[in-house]
C-alpha positions as CSV (number, residue, x, y, z in Angstrom):
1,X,-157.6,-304.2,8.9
2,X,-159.7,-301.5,10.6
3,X,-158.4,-302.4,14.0
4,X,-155.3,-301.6,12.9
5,X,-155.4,-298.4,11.2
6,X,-157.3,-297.2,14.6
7,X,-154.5,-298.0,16.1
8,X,-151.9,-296.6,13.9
9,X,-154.2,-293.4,14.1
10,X,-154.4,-293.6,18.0
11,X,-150.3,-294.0,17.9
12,X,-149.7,-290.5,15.9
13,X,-152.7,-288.4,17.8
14,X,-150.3,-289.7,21.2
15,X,-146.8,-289.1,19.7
16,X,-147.6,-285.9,18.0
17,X,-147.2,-283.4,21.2
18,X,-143.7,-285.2,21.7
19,X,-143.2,-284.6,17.9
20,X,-143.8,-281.3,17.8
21,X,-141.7,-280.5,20.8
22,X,-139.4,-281.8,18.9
23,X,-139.5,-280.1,15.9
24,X,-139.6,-276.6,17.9
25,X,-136.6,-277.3,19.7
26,X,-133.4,-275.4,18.4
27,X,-130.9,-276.7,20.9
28,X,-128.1,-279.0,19.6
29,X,-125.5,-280.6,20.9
30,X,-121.8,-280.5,19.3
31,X,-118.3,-281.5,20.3
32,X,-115.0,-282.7,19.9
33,X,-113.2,-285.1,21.9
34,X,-109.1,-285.4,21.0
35,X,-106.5,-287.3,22.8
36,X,-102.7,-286.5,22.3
37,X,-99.7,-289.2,22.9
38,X,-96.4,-287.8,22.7
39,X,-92.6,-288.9,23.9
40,X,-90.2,-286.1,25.3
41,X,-87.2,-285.1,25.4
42,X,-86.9,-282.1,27.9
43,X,-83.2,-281.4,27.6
44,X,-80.3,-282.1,30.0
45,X,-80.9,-282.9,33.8
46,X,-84.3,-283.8,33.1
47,X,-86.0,-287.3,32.2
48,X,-87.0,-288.1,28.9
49,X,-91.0,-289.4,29.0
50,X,-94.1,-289.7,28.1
51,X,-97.4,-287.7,27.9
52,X,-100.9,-287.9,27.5
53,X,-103.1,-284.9,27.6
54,X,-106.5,-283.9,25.5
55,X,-105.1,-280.5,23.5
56,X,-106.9,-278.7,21.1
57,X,-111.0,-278.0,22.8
58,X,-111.9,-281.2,23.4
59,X,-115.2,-280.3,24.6
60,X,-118.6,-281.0,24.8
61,X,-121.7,-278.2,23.9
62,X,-125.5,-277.3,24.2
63,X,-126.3,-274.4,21.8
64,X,-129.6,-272.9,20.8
65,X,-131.2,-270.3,19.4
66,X,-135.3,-268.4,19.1
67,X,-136.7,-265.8,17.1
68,X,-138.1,-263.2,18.4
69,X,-139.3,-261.3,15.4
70,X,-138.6,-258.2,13.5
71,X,-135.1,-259.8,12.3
72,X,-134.2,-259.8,16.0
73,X,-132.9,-263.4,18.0
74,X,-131.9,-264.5,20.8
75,X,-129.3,-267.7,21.1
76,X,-127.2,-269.2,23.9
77,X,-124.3,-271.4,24.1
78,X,-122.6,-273.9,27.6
79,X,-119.4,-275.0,26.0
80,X,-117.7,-277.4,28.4
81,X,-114.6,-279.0,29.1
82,X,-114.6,-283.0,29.0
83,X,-111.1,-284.4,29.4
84,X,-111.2,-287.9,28.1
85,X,-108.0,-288.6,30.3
86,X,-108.8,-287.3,33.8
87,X,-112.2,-286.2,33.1
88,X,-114.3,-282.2,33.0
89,X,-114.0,-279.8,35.1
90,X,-117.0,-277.7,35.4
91,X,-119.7,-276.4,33.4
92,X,-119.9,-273.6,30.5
93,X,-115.9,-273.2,31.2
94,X,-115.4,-272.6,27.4
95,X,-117.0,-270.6,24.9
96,X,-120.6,-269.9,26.3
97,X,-122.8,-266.6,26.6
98,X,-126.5,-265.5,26.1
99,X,-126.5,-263.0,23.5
100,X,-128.8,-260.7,20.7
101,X,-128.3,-260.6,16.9
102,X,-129.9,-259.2,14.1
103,X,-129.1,-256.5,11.6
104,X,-127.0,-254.6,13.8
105,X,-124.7,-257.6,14.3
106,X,-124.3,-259.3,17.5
107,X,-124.5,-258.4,21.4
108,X,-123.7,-261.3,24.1
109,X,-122.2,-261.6,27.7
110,X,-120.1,-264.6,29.0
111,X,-116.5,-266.1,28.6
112,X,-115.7,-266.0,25.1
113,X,-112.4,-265.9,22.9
114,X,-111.0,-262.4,22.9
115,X,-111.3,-260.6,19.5
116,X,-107.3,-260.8,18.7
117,X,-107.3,-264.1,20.0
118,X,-109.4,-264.8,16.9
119,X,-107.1,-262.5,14.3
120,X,-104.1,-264.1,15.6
121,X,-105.8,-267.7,15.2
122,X,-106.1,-267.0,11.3
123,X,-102.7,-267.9,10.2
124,X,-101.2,-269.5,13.4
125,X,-103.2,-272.9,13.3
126,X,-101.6,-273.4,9.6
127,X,-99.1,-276.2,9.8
128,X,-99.6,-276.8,13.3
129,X,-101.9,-277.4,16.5
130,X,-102.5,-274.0,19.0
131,X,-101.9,-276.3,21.9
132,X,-100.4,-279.6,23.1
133,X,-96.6,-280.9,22.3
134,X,-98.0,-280.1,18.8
135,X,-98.8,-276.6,19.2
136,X,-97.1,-273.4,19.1
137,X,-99.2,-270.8,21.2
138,X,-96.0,-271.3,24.0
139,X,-93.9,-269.4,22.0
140,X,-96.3,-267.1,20.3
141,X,-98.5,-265.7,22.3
142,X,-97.3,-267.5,25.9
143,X,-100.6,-269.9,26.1
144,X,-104.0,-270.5,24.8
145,X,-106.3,-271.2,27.0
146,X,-109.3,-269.4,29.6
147,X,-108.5,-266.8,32.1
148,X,-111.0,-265.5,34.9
149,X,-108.9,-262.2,36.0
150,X,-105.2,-261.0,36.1
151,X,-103.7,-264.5,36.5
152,X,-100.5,-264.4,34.2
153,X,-99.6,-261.1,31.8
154,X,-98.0,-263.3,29.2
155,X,-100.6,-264.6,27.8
156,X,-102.5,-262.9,25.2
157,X,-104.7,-265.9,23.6
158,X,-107.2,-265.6,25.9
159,X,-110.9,-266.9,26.6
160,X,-111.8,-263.9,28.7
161,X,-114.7,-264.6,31.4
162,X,-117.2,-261.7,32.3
163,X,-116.9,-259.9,28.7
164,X,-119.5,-258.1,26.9
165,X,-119.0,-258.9,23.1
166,X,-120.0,-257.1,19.4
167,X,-119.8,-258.6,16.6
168,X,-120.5,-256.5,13.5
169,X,-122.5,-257.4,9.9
170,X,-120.5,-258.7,7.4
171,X,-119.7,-256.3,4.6
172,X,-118.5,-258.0,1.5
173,X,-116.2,-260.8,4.0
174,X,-115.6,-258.1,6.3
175,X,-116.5,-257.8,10.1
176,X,-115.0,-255.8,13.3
177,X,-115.5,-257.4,16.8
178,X,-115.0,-255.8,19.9
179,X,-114.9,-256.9,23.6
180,X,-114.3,-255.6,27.0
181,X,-114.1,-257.3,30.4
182,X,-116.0,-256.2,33.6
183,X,-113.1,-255.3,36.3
184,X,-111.6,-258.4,37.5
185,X,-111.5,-257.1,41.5
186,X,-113.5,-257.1,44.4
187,X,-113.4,-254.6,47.3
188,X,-112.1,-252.0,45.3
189,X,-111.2,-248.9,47.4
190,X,-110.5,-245.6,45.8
191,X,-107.1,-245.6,43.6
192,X,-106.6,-249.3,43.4
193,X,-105.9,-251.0,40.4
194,X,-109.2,-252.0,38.4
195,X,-108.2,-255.0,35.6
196,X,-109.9,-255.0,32.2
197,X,-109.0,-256.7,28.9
198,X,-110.2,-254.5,26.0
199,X,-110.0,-256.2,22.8
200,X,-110.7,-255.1,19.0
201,X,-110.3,-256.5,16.0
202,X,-110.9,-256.7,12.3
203,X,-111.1,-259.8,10.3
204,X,-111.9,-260.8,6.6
205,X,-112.9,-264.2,5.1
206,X,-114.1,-264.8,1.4
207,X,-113.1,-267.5,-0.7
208,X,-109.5,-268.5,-0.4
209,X,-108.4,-265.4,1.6
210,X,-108.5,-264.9,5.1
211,X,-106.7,-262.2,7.2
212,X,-107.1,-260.4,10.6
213,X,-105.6,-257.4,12.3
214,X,-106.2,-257.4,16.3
215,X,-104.9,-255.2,19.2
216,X,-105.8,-255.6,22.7
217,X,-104.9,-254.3,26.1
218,X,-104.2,-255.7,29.6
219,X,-105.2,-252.1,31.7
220,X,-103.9,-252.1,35.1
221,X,-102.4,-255.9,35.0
222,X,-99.2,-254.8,36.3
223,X,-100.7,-252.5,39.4
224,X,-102.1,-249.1,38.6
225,X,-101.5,-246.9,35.4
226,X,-99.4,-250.3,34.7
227,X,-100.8,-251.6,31.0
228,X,-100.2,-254.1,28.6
229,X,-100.9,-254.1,25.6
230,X,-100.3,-256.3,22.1
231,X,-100.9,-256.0,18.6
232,X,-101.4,-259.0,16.1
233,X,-101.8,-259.7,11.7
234,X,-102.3,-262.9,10.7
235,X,-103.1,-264.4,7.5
236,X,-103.8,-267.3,5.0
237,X,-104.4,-268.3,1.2
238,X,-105.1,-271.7,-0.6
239,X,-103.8,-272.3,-3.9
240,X,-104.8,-275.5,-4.9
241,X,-103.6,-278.4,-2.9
242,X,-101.7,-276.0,-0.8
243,X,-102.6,-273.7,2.3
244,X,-100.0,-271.2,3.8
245,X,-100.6,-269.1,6.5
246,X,-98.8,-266.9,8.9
247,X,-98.8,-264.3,11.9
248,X,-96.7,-261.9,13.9
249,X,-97.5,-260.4,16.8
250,X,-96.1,-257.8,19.4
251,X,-96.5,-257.3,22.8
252,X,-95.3,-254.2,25.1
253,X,-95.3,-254.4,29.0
254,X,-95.5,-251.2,32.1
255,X,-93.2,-251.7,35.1
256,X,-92.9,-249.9,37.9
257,X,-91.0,-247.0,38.1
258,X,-90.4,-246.2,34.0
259,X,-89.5,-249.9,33.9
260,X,-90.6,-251.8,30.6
261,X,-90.4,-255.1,28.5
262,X,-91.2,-255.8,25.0
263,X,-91.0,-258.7,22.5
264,X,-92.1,-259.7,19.2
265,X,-93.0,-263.5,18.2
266,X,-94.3,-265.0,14.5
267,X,-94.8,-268.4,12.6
268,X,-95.1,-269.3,9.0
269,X,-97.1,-272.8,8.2
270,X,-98.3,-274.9,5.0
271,X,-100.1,-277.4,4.4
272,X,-100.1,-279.7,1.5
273,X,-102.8,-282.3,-0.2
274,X,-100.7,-285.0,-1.1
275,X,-103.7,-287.3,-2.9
276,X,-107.6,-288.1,-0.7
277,X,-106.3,-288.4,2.7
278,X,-103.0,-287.9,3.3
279,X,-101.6,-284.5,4.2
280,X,-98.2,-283.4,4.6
281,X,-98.1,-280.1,7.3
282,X,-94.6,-278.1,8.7
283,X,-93.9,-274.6,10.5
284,X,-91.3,-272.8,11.6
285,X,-92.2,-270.5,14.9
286,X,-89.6,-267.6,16.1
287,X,-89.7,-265.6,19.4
288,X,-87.5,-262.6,19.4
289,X,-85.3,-262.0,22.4
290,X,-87.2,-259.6,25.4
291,X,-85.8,-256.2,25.2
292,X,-86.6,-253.5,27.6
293,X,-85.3,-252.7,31.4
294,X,-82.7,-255.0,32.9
295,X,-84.0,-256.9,35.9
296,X,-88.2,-256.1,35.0
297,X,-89.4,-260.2,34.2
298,X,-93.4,-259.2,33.6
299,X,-94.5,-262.9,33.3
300,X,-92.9,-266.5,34.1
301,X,-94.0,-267.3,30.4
302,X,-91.0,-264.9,29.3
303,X,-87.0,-264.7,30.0
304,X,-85.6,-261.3,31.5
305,X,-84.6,-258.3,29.0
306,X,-81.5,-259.7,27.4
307,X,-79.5,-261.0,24.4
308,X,-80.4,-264.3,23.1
309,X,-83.6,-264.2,24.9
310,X,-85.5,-266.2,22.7
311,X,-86.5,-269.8,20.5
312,X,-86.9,-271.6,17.9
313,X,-89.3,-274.0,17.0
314,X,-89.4,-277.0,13.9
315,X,-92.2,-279.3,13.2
316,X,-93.3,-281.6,10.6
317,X,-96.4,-283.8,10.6
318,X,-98.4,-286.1,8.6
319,X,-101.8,-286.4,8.5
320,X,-105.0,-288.6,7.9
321,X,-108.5,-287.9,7.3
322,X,-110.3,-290.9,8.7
323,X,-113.5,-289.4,7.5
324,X,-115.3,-285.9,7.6
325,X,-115.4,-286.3,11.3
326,X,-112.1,-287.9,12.4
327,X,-108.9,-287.4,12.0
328,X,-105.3,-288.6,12.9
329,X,-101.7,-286.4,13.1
330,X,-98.6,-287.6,13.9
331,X,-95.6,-285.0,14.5
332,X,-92.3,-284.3,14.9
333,X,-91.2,-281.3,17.2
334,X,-88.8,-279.1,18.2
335,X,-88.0,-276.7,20.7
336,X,-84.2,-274.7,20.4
337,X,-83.9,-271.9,23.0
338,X,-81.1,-268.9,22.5
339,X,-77.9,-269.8,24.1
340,X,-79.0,-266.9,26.8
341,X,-82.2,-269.0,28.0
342,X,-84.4,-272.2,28.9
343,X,-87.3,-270.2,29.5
344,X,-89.3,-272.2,26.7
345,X,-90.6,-275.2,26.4
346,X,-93.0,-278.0,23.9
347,X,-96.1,-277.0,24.7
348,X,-98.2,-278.5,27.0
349,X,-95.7,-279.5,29.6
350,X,-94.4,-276.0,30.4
351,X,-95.3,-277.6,34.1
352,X,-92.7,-279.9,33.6
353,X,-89.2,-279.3,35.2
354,X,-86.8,-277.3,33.0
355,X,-83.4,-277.6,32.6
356,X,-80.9,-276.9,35.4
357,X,-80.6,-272.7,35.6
358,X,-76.9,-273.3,34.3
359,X,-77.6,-274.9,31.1
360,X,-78.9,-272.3,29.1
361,X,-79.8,-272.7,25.0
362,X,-81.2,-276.2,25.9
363,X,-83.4,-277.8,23.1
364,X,-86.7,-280.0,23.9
365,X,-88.2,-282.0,21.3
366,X,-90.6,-284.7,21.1
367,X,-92.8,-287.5,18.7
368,X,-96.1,-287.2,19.0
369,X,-99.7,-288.8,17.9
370,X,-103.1,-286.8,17.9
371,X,-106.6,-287.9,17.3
372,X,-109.4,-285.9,16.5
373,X,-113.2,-286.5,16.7
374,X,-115.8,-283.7,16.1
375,X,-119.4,-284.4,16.3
């Protein structure tokens, strides 16, 4: 008997550094993997098909954070991209920074989602996914995703690299966030165009109410002196079983030589808890036809200036909560362009060929399957 309590006791003396270690450690790691099955319709003179793809952040995440005293802390996060189809593609390519926070708010560096990418986010993920065939950022806001430097002016949900973030204190649900990019250039000489994304926004959250107002601006993505800029309001409220949410956004482009472009885009969602696990989700998204100078195109995300310019698009889903940690969606969408277009397209295959140049007002639509899995 006393042979083996010295050895029990030897046991803990030896696995207490390693416990300890262990207890002091704040680093976690997170995720969510998805996958996404869908069959297409693309519209006349193209193949009807399949697609597989991993929409809506599948990722995988190291995150940690020390104390430094005085109310002051420092934290870090390497958000990366893992692709269960075709596999990653580098490290810390989402959501990661090194940043400070204490009373004052918060203070970090990296690539991070721009401030009215997280207004607009409020009501636009109501009713359906932000990308994927199931999403509806192609219409909205022209795509969701992470951008380095100029790459393309229409989109406006962006994951800026090489930003310097605040976040304010919450006062009473309410916070204002602010972000602006280091210049996306190198070489500059004197007079050239120096690329920023400046981005602002103010967002509340407290009990069933959640709403955000964010405005942002492209300077010098179209050469110098040539901005961009974009407003957003977004919103939702649960009632019971029942979550609605919506946003609008607006978004002006500079051309050269006076020349100008602007259009408006907005989507209305709900979701319903029909009983436990079964949900019933639809939205409606609209983007108003480009107006501005005939013959200025700012971004291959958007039709020239013109009359029925814009789309349309339907979607109804049903989904299943498999548990706190997994879920399943399966959708029906639809994608009408304005009989003066076939600029748009389902989301997540805007790669895809379009329609032939002479069939304009072509519609796309498409069944599709989506699993989540967070952890």
């Amino acid at each position: 008997m006393q042979k083996k309590l010295i050895a029990v006791a030897v046991a803990g003396a030896l696995g207490a550094p390693a416990l300890v270690m262990a207890q002091s450690s704040t680093v976690q790691i997170y995720g969510r993997m998805t996958f996404e099955y869908s069959y297409v319709d693309r519209g006349a003179g193209t193949e009807k098909g399949d697609v597989l793809q991993t929409p809506g952040g599948t990722s995988v995440g190291l995150k940690g954070q020390e104390k430094l005293g005085g109310g002051l802390s420092a934290w870090f996060q390497c958000e990366s991209s893992a692709d269960v189809t075709i596999g990653g593609s580098g490290f810390c390519t989402r959501n990661s920074a090194l940043g400070f926070k204490g009373g004052f708010g918060n203070v970090y560096i990296g690539r991070w989602d721009t401030p009215f990418k997280r207004a607009h986010s409020i009501g636009d993920g109501v009713g359906s996914e932000d990308t994927g065939v199931q999403g509806n950022s192609r219409l909205t806001v022209g795509s969701s995703t992470g951008q380095v430097g100029v790459s393309n002016r229409g989109i406006w949900k962006r994951r800026q690299a090489n930003t310097i973030n605040y976040n304010s204190p919450k006062f009473g649900g309410f916070e204002v966030d602010a972000s602006y990019s280091s210049v996306q250039a190198t070489g500059l000489a004197a007079g050239a165009a120096e690329p920023r994304v400046w981005s602002i926004a103010g967002l509340y959250s407290a009990g069933p109410l959640a709403f955000g107002i964010g405005w942002e601006k492209h300077n010098d993505f179209g050469g110098v002196g040539l901005d961009d800029t974009a407003w957003a309001l977004a919103g939702r409220y649960k009632f019971g079983k029942v979550l609605v949410g919506a946003a609008f956004n607006k978004q002006d482009y500079d051309g050269a030589a006076g020349a100008s472009a602007d259009r408006k885009a907005w989507t209305l969602g709900v979701e319903f808890n029909v009983s436990g696990p079964h949900n019933i989700e639809a939205s409606y998204t609209e983007a108003d036809d480009v107006k501005g100078t005939a013959g200025f195109t700012p971004s291959s995300l958007l039709p020239a200036p013109g009359a029925n310019t814009g789309a349309k698009q339907w979607q109804i889903a049903y989904r299943h909560v498999l548990s706190k940690r997994t879920d399943a969606r399966i959708a029906y969408v639809m994608v009408d362009n304005d009989s003066g277009t076939n600029s748009y397209t389902l989301n997540g295959i805007s790669s895809s060929p379009l329609p032939p140049a002479g069939s304009l007002g072509e519609k796309q639509s498409g069944v599709s399957l989506l699993v989540k899995h967070v952890f």
